[in-house]
N, C-alpha and C positions, 0 to 999 in steps of 0.2 A: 411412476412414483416420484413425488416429487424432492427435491433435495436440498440442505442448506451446505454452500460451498465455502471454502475460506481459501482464496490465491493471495498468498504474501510474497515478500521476498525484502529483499536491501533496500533500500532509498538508492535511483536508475536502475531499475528493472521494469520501466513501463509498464507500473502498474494502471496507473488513470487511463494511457493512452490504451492501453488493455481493456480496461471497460469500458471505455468510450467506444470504441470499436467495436465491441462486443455489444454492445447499445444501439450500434447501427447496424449488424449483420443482424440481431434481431429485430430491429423494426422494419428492417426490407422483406420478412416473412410475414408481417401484418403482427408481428405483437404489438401490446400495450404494454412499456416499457417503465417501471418507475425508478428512475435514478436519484441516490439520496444521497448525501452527506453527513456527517455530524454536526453540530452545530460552532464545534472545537474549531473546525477548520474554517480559518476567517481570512485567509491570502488572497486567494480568488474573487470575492465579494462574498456576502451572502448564500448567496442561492445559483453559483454557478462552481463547474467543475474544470478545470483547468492542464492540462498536461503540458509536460515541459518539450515537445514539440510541438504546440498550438493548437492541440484539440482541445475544442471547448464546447458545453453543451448546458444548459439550465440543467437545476435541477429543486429536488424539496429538503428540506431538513430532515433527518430520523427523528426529530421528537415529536413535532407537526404531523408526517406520516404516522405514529405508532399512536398515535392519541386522538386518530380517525380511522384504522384502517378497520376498526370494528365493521364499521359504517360504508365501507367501499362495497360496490357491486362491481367484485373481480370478473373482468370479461375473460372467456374459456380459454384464450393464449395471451397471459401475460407471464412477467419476470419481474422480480425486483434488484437491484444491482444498487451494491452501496460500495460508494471511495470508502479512502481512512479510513476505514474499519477497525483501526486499532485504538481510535478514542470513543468505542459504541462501548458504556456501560456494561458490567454482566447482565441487568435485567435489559437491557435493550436486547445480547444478545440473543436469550430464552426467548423474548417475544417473537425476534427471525424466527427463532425455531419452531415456535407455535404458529407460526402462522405459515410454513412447510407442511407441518401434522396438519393442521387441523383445515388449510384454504385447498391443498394441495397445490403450491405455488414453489418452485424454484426462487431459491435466493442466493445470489452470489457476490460475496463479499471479497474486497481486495483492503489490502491492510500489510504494514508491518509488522514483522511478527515477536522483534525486539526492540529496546528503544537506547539509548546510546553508551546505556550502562550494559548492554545485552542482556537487561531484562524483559521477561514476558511485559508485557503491556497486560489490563485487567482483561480488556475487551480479547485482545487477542488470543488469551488465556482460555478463554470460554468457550471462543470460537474452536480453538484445537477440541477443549473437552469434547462439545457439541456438535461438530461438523459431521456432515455426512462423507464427505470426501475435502482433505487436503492437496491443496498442488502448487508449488514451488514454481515461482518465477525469478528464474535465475541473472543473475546480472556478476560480473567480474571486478575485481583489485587489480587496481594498477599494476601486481605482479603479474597477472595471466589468469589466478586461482580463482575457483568462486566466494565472492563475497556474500559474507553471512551476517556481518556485522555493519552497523549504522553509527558512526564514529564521525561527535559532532568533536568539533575546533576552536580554535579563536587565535590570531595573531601566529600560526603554521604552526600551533603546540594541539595536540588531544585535550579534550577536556574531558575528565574524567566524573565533574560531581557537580551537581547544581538541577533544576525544576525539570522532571520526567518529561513536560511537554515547552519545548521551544519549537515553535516554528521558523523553516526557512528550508532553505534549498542549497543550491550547490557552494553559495557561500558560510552556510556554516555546518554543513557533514558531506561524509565523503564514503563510499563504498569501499569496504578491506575485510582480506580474509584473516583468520582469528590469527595467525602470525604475527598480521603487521598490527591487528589490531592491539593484540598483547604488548606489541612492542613499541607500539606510537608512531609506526611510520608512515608519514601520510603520503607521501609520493617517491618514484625511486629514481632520483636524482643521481643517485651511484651506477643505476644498472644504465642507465642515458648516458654519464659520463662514458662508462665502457664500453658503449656502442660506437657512440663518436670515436674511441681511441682504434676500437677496430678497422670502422669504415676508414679513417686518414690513412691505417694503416697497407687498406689496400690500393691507396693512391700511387 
């Protein structure tokens, strides 16, 4: 029976290189594989999916895909696997789901699951409603703890308020657990000082 998935987590919790991988361990079993995007996501180019260790692979839009898939003749082992998933509309993400019910086709989504106010995202929201099964891709804060939170920057301050969707990467957010996140701190300079003071100390 087939299934709509939703794997989130932090911004660095490889998630792309997670489907990208997951896109090739499926196609070496002879699936038909369709890997999509949003249209939102525009870093990478158009029509390709990018991971921040150099996995890259083509791929289609979800609006392009969902405004043909009527018309597809699904061959008997395929998947469909979507990036970003946290900027898929709620009616994009109903139509994953319809087309789980009613194709009998696996769809598995990667996405974040808040955005840097640690709010739901719309998509991401639907997905929780909707999903057949949730799974957590875990990624860590610069203290040790698991990071939950996607805490964008500018200039080593948090930022706190401005347009739900900014793109970028490691230059403008940073993975933290809800501590540091509450508390602004974006790297720990103090616990590095101490370490250093330790180490001298056992010269």
């Amino acid at each position: 029976m087939a299934k709509l998935i939703f794997r989130y987590g932090a911004m660095g919790s490889s998630k792309t290189a997670n489907a990208l991988m997951v896109r090739y361990n499926y196609l070496e079993q002879g699936y038909h594989v369709y890997l999509l995007k949003p249209s939102t996501d525009t870093r990478d180019g158009k029509e390709t999916i990018r991971s921040r260790i150099g996995l890259h692979a083509e791929c289609e839009l979800v609006s392009s895909f969902l405004g043909r898939w009527e018309s597809i003749s699904f061959q008997p082992h395929c998947i469909i696997i979507v990036d970003e998933a946290q900027f898929l509309s709620p009616e994009e993400v109903e139509s994953f789901a319809h087309i789980v019910d009613v194709r009998d086709i696996n769809v598995i989504c990667y996405g974040l699951m808040t955005d840097f106010q640690s709010q739901l995202f719309p998509g991401s929201k639907r997905l929780v409603e909707l999903s057949d099964r949730l799974e957590e891709l875990p990624t860590l804060c610069w203290c040790g703890k698991k990071a939950h939170f996607n805490t964008r920057f500018s200039d080593g301050k948090v930022v706190r308020s401005g347009a739900q969707v900014m793109l970028g990467g490691n230059e403008a957010y940073v993975p933290l657990c809800r501590k540091h996140f509450f508390e602004g701190k974006l790297h720990g300079d103090e616990l590095l000082k101490d370490l250093t003071k330790e180490i001298k100390g056992l010269d």
